[in-house]
N, CA and C atoms as an extended XYZ file, in Angstrom:
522
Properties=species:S:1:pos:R:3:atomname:S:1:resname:S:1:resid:I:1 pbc="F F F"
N         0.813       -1.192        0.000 N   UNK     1
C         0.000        0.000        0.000 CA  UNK     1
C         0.861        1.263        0.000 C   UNK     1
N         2.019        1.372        0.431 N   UNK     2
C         2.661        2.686        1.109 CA  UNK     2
C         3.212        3.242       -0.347 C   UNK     2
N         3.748        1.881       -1.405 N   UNK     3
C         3.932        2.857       -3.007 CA  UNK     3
C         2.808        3.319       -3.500 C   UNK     3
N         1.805        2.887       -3.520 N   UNK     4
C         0.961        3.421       -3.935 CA  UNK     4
C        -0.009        4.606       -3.254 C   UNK     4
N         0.034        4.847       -2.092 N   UNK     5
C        -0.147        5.955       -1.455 CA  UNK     5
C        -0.352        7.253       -2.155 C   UNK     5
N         1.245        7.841       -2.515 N   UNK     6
C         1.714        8.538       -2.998 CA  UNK     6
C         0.830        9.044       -4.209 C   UNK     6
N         0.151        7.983       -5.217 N   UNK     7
C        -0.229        8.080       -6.421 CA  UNK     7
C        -1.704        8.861       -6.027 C   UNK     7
N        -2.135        7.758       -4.719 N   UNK     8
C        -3.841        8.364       -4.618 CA  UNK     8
C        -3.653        9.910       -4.608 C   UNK     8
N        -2.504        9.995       -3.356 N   UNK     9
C        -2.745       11.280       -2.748 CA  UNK     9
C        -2.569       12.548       -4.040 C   UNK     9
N        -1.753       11.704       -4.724 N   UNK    10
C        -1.990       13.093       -5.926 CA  UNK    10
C        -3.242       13.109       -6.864 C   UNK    10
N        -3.672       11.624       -7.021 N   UNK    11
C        -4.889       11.982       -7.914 CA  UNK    11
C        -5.576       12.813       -7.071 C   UNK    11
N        -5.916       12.775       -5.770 N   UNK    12
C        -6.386       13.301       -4.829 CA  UNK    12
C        -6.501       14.821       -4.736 C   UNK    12
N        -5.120       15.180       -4.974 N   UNK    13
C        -4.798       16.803       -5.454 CA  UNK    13
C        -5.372       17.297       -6.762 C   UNK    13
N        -5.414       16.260       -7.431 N   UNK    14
C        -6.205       16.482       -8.759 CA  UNK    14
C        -7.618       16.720       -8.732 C   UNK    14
N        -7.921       15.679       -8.046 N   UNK    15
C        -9.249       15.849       -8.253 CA  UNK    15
C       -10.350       17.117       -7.547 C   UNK    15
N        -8.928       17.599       -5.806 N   UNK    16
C        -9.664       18.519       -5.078 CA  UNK    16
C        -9.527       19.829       -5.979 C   UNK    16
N        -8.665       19.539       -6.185 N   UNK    17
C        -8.227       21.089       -7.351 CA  UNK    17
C        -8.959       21.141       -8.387 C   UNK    17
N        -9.014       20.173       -9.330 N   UNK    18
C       -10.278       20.396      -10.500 CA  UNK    18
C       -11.795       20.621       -9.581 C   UNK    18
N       -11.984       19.888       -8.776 N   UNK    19
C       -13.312       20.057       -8.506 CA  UNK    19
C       -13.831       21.262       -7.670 C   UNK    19
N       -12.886       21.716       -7.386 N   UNK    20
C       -12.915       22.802       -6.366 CA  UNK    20
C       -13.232       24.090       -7.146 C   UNK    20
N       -12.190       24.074       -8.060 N   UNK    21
C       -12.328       24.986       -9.612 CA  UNK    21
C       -13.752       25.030      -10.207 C   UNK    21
N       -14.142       24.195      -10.437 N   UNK    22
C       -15.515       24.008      -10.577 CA  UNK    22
C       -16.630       24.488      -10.134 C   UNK    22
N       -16.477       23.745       -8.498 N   UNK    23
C       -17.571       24.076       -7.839 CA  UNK    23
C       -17.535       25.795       -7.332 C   UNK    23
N       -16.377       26.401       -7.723 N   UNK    24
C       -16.499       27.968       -7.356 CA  UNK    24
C       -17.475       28.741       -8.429 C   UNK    24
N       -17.326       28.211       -9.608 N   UNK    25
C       -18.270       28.589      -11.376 CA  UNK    25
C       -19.787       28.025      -11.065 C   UNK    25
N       -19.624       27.015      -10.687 N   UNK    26
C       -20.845       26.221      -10.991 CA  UNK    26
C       -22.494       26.973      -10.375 C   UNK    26
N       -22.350       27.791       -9.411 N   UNK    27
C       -23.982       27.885       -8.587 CA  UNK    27
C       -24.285       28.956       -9.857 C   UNK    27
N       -23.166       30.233       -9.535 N   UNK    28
C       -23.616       30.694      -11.496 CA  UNK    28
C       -23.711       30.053      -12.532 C   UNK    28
N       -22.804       29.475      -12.500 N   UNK    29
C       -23.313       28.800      -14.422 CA  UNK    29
C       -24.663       28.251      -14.382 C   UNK    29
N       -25.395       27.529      -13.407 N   UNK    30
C       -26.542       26.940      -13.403 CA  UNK    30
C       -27.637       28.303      -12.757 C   UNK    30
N       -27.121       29.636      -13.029 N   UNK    31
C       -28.111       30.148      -13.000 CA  UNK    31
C       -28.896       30.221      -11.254 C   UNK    31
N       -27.976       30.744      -10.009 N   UNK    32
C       -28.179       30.705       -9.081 CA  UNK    32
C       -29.238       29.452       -8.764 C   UNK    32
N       -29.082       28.036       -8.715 N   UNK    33
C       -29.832       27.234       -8.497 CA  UNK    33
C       -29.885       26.971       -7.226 C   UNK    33
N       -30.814       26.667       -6.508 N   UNK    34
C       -30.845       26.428       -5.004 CA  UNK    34
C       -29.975       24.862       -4.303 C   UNK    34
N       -30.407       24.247       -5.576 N   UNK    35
C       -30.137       22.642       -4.926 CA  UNK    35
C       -28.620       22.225       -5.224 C   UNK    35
N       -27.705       23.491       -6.250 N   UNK    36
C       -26.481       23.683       -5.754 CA  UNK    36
C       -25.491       24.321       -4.805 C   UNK    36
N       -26.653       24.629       -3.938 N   UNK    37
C       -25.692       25.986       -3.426 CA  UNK    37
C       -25.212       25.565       -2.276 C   UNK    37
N       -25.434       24.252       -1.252 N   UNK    38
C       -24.651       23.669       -0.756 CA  UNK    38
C       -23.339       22.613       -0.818 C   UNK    38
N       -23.080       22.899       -2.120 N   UNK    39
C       -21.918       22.289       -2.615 CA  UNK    39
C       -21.158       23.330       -3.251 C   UNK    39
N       -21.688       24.546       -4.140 N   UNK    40
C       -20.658       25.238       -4.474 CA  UNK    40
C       -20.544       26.756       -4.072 C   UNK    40
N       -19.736       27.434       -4.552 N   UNK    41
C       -19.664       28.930       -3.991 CA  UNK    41
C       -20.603       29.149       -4.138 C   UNK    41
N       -21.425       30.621       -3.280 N   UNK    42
C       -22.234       30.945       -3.372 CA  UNK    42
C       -21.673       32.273       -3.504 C   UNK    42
N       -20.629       32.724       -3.154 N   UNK    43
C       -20.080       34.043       -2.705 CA  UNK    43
C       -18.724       34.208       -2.582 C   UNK    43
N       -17.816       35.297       -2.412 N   UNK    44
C       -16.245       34.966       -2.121 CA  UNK    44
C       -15.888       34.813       -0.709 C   UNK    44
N       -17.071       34.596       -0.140 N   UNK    45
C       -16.479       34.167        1.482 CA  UNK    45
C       -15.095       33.310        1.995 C   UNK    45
N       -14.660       34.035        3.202 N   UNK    46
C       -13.943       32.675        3.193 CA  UNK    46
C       -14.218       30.972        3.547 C   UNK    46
N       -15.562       30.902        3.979 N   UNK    47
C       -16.256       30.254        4.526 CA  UNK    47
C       -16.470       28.806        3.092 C   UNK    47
N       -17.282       30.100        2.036 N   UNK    48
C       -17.170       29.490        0.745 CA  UNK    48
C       -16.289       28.941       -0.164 C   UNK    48
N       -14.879       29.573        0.262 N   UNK    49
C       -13.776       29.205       -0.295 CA  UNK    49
C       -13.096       27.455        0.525 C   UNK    49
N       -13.567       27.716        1.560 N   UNK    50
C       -13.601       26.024        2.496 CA  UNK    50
C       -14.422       24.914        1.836 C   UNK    50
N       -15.659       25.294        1.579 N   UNK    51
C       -16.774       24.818        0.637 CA  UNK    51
C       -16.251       23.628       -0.039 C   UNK    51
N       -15.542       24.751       -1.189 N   UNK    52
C       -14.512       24.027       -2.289 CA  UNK    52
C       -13.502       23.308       -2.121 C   UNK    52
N       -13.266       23.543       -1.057 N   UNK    53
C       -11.965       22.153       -0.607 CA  UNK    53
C       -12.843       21.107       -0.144 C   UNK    53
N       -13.915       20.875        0.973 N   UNK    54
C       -14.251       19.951        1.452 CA  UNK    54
C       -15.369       19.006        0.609 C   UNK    54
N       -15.665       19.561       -0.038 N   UNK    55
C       -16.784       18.703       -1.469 CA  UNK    55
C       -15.627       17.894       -2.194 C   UNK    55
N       -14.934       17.657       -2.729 N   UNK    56
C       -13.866       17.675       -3.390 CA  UNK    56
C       -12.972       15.973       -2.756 C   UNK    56
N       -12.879       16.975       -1.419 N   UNK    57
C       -11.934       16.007       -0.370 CA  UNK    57
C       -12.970       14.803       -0.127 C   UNK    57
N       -14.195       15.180        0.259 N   UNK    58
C       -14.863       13.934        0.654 CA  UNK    58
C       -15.452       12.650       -0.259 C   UNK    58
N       -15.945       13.657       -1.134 N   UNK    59
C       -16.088       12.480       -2.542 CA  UNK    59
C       -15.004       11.544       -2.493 C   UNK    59
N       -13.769       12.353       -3.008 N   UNK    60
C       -12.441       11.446       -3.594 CA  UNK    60
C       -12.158       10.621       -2.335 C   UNK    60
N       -12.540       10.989       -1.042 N   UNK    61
C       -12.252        9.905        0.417 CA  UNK    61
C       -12.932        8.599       -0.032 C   UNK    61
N       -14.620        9.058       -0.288 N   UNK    62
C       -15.389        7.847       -0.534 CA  UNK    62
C       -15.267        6.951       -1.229 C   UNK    62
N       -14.322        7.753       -2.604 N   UNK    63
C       -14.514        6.541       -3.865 CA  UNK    63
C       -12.845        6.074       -2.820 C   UNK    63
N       -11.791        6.513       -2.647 N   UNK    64
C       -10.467        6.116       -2.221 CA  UNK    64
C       -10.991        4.955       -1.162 C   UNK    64
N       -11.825        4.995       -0.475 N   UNK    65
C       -12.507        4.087        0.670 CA  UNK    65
C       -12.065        2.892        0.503 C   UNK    65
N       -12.987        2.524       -0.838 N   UNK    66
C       -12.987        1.185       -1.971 CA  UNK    66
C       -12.184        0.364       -2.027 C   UNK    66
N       -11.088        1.570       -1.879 N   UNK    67
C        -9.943        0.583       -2.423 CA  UNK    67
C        -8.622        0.632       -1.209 C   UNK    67
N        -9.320        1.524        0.156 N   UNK    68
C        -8.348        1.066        1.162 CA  UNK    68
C        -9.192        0.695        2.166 C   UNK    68
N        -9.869       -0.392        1.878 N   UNK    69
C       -10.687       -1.432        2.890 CA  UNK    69
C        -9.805       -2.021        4.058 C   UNK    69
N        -8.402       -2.639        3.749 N   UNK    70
C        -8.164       -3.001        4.573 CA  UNK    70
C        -7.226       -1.857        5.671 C   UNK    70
N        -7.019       -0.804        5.205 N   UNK    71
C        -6.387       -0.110        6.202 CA  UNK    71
C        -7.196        0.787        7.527 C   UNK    71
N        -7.150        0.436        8.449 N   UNK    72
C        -7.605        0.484        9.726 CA  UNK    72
C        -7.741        2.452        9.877 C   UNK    72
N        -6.860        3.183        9.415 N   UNK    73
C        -6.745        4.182       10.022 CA  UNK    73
C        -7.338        5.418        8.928 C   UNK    73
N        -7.900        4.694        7.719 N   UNK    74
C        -8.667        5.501        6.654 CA  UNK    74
C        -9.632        6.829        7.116 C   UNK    74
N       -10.726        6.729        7.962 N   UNK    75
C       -11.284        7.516        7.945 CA  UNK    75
C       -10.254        8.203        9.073 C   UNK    75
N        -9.519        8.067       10.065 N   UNK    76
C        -9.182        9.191       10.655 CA  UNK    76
C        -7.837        9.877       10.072 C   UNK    76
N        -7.319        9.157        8.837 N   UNK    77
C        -6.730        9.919        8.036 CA  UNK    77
C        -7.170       11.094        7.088 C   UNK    77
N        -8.028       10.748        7.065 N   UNK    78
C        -9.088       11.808        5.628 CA  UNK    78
C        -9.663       12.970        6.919 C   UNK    78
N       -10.290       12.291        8.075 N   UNK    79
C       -10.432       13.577        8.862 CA  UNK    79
C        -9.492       14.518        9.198 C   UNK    79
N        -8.661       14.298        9.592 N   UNK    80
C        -7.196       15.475        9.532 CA  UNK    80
C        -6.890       15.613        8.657 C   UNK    80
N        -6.990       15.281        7.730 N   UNK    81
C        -6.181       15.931        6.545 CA  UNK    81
C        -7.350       16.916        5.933 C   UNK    81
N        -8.724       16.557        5.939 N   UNK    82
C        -9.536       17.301        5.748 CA  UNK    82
C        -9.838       18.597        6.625 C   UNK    82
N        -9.653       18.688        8.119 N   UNK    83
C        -9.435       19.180        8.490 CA  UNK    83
C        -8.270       20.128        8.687 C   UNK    83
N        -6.728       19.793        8.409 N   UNK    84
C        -5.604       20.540        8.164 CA  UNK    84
C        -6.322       21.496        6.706 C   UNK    84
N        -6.788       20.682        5.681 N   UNK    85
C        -6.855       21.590        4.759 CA  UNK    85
C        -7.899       23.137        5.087 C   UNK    85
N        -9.082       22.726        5.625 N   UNK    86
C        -9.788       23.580        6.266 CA  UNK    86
C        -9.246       24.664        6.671 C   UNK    86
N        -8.503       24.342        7.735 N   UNK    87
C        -8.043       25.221        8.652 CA  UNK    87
C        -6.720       25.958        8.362 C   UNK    87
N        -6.587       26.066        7.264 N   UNK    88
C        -5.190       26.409        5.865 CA  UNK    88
C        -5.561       27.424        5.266 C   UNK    88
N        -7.310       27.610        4.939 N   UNK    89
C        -7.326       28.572        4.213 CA  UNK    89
C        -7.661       29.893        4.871 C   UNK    89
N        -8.531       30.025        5.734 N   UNK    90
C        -8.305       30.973        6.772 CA  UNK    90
C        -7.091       31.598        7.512 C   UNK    90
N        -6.447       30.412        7.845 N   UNK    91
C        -5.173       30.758        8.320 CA  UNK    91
C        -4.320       31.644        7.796 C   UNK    91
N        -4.425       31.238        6.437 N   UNK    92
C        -3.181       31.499        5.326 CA  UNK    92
C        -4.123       33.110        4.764 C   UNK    92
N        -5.846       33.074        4.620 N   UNK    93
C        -6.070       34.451        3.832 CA  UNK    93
C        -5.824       34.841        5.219 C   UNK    93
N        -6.547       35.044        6.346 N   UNK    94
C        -6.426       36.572        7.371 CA  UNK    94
C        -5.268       36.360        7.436 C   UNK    94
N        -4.036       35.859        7.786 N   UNK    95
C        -2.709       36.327        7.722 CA  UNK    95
C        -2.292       37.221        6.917 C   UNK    95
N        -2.636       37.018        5.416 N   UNK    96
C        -1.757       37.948        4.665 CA  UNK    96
C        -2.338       39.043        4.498 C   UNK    96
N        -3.927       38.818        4.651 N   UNK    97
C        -4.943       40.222        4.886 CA  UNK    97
C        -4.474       40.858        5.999 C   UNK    97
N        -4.052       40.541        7.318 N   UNK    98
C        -3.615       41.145        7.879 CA  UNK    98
C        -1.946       42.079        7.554 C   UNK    98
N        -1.317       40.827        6.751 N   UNK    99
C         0.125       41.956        6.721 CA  UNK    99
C        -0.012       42.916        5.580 C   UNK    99
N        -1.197       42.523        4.270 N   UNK   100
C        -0.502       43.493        3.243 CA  UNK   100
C        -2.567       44.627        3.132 C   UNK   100
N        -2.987       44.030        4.382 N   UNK   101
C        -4.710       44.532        3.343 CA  UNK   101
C        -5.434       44.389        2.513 C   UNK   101
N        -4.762       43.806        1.825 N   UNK   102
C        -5.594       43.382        0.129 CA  UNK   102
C        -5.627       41.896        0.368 C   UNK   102
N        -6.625       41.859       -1.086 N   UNK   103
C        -7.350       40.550       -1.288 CA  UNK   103
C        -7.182       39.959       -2.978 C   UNK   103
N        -5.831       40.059       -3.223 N   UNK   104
C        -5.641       39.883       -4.498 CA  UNK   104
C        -6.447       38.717       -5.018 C   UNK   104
N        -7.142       38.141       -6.295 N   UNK   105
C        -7.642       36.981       -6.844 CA  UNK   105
C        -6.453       36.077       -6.431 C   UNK   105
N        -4.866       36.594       -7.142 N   UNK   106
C        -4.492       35.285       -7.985 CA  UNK   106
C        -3.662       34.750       -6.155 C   UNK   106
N        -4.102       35.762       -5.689 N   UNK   107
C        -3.433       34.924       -4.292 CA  UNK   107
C        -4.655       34.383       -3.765 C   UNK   107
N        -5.470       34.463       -3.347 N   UNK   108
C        -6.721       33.504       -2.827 CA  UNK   108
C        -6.887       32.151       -3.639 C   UNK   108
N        -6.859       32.419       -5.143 N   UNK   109
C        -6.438       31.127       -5.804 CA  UNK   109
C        -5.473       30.317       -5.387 C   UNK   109
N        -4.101       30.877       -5.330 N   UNK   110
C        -2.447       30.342       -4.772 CA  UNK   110
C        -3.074       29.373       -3.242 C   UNK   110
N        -3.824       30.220       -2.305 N   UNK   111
C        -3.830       29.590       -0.768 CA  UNK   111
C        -4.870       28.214       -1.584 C   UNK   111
N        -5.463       28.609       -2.420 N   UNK   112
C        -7.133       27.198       -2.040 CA  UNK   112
C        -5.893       26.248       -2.482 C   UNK   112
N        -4.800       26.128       -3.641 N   UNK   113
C        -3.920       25.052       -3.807 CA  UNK   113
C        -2.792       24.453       -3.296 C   UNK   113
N        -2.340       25.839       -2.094 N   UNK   114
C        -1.588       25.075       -1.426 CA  UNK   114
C        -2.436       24.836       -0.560 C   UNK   114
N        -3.381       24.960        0.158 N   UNK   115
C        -4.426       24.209        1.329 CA  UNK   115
C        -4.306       22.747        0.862 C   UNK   115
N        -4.945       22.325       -0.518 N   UNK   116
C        -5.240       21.255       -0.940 CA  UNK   116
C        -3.978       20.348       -1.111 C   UNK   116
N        -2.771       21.239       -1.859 N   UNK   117
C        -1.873       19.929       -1.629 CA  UNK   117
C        -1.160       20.118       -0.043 C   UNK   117
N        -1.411       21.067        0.103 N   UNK   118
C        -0.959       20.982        1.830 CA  UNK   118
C        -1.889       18.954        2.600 C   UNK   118
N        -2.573       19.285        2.217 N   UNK   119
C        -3.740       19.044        2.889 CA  UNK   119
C        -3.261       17.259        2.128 C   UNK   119
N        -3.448       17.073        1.466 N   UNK   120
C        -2.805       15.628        0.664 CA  UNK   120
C        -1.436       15.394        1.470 C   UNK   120
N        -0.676       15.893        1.221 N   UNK   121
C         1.032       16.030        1.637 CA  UNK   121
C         0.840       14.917        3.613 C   UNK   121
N        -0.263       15.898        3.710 N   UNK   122
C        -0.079       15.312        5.042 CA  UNK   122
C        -0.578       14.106        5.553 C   UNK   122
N        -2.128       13.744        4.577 N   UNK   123
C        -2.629       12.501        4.426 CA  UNK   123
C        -1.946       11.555        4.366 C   UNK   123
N        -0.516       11.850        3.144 N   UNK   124
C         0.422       11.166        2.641 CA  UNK   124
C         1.317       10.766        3.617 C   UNK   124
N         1.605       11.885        4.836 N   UNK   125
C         2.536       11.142        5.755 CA  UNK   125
C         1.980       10.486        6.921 C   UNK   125
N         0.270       10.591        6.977 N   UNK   126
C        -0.110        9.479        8.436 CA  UNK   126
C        -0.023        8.472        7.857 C   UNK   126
N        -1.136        8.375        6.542 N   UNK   127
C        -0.751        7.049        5.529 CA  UNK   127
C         0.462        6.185        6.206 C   UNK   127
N         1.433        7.207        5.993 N   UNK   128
C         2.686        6.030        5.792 CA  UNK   128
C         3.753        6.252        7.051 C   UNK   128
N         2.739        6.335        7.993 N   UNK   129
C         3.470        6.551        9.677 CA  UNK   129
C         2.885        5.291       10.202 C   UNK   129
N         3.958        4.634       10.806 N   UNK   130
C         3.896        3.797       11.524 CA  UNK   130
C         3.753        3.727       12.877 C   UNK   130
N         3.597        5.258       13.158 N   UNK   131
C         2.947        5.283       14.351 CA  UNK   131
C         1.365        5.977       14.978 C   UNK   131
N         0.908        6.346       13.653 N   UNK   132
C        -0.343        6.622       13.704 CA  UNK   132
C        -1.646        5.977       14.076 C   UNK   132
N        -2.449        5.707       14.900 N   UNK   133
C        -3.577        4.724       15.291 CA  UNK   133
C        -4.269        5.421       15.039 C   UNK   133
N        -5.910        4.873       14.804 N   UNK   134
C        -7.218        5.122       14.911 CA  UNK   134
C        -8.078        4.449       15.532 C   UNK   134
N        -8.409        4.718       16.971 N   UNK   135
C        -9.121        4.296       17.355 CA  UNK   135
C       -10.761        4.645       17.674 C   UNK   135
N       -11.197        5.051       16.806 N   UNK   136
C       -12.793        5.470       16.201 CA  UNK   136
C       -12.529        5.549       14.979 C   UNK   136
N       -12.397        4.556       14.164 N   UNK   137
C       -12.566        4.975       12.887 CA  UNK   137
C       -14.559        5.326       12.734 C   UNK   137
N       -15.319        4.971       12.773 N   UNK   138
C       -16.618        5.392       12.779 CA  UNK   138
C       -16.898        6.755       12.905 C   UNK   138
N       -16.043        7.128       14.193 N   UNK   139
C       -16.530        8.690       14.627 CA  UNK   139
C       -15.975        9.540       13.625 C   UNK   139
N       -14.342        9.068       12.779 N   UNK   140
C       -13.983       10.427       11.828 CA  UNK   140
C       -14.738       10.156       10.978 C   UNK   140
N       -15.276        9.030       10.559 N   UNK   141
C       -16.747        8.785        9.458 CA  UNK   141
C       -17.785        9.795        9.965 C   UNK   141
N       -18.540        9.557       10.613 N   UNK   142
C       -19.619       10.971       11.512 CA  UNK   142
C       -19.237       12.306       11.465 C   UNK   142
N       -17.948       12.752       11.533 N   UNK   143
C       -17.221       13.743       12.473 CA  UNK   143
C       -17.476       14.441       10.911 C   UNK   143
N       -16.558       13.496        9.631 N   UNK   144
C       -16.924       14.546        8.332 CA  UNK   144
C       -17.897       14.504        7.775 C   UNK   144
N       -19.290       13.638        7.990 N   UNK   145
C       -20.265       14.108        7.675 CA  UNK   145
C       -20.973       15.088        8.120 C   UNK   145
N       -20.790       15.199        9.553 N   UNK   146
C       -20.953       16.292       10.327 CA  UNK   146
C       -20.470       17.792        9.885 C   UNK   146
N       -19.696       17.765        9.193 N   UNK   147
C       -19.027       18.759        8.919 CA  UNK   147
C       -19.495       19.202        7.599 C   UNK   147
N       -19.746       18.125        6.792 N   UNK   148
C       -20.657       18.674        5.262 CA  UNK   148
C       -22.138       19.158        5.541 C   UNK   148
N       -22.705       18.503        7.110 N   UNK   149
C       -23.856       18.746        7.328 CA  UNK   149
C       -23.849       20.405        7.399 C   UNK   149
N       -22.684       20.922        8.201 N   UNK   150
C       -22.589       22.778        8.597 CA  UNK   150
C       -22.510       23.227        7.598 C   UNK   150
N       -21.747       22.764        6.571 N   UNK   151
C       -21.574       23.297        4.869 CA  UNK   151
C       -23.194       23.754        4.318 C   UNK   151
N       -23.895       22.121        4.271 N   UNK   152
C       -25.096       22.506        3.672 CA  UNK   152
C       -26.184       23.638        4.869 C   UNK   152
N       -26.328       23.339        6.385 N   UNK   153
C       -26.973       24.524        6.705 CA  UNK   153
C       -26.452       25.752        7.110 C   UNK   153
N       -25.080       26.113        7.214 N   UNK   154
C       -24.792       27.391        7.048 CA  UNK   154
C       -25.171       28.027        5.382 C   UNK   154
N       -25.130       27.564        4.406 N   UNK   155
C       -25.589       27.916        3.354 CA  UNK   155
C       -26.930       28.704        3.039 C   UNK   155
N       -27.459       28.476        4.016 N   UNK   156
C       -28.877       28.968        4.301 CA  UNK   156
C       -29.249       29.556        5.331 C   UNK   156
N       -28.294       29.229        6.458 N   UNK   157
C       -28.503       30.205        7.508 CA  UNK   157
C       -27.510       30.535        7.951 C   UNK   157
N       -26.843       31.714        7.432 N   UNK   158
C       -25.424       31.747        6.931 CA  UNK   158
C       -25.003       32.792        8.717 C   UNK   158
N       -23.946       32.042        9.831 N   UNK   159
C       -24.286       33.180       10.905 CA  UNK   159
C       -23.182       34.563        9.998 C   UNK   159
N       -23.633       35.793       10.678 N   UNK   160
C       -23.550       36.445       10.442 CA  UNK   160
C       -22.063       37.654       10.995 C   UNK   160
N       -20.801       36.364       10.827 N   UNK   161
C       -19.391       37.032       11.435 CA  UNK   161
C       -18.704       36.500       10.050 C   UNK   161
N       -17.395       37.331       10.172 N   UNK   162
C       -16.703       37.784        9.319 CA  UNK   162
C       -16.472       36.469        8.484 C   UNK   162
N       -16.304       35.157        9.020 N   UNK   163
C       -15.492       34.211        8.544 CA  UNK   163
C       -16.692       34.061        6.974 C   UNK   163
N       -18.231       34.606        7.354 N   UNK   164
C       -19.152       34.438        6.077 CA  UNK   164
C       -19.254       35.226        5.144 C   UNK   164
N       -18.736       36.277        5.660 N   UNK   165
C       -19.319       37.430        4.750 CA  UNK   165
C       -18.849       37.592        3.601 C   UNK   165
N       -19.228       38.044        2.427 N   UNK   166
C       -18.153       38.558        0.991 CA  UNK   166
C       -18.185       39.721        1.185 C   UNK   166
N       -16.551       40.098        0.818 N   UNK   167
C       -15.390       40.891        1.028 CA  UNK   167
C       -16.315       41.905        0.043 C   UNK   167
N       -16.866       41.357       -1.254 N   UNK   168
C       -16.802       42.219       -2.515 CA  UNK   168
C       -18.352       43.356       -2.211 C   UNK   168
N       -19.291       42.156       -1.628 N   UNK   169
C       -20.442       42.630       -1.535 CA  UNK   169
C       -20.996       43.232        0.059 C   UNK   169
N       -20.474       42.033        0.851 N   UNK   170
C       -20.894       42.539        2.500 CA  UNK   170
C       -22.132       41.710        2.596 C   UNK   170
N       -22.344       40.840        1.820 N   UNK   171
C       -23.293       40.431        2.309 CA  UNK   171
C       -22.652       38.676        2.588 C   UNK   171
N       -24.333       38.040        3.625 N   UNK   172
C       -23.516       36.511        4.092 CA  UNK   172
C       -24.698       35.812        2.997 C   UNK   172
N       -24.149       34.444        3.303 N   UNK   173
C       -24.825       33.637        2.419 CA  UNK   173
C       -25.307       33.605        1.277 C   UNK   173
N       -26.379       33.055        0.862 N   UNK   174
C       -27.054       33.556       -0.090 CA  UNK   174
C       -27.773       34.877       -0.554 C   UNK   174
């Protein structure tokens, strides 16, 4: 398993990165549709910009599942790493919002891809740590559905602090 690791974790990068790309276009291209708007941007939040990493990450966990049946520590690998990525992009925009003020595009683009291969990179090294345990694998199963669950109802009841708001417009949610 440990050569092949390496390979998922990049299709992995592939796939969060194409799909992520995507799902930022997509609630427009379909014409503000409702029954997308818990999967893709709705807005330039940073909230929304998380959105796009974690749709992405969890799919490619599910189908990756399949095919790492026998490894014990799967779901609480995908939860931290899903979580490191999360917590990457905030980190990484108010930091630099804080040192330079601005909100350039092609740097908010730059953070969602290093979040994501951040976010793989590290999958890649519990993967292949020999000292990593999981003992709930079930609960990091729950823990990230739980977490797509806040995706889909903050989308709609979007609270109303900075981490939601768009920068461009001022407004939260939808």
């Amino acid at each position: 398993m440990k050569r092949s690791v390496g390979l998922w974790q990049l299709m992995g990068f592939g796939v969060a990165s194409l799909g992520g790309t995507l799902l930022h276009f997509l609630y427009d291209w379909l014409g503000k549709a409702v029954w997308i708007a818990p999967f893709s941007g709705v807005n330039e939040s940073t909230w929304e910009h998380m959105k796009l990493l974690f749709w992405p990450m969890l799919i490619f966990a599910i189908v990756q599942s399949f095919f790492f049946k026998d490894c014990s520590v799967f779901w609480c690998v995908k939860l931290r790493g899903t979580l490191f990525g999360l917590l990457l992009i905030p980190i990484l925009f108010y930091t630099y919002n804080g040192i330079i003020g601005k909100s350039p595009d092609w740097l908010n683009i730059v953070i969602f891809f290093i979040s994501t291969a951040l976010a793989y990179l590290y999958e890649a090294r519990l993967f292949n740590s020999q000292r990593f345990s999981c003992k709930r694998p079930k609960l990091a199963k729950i823990m990230l559905f739980a977490i797509g669950a806040l995706f889909v109802v903050f989308t709609f009841a979007t609270p109303e602090i900075n981490l939601f708001k768009d920068p461009l417009t001022g407004a939260f949610g939808i």
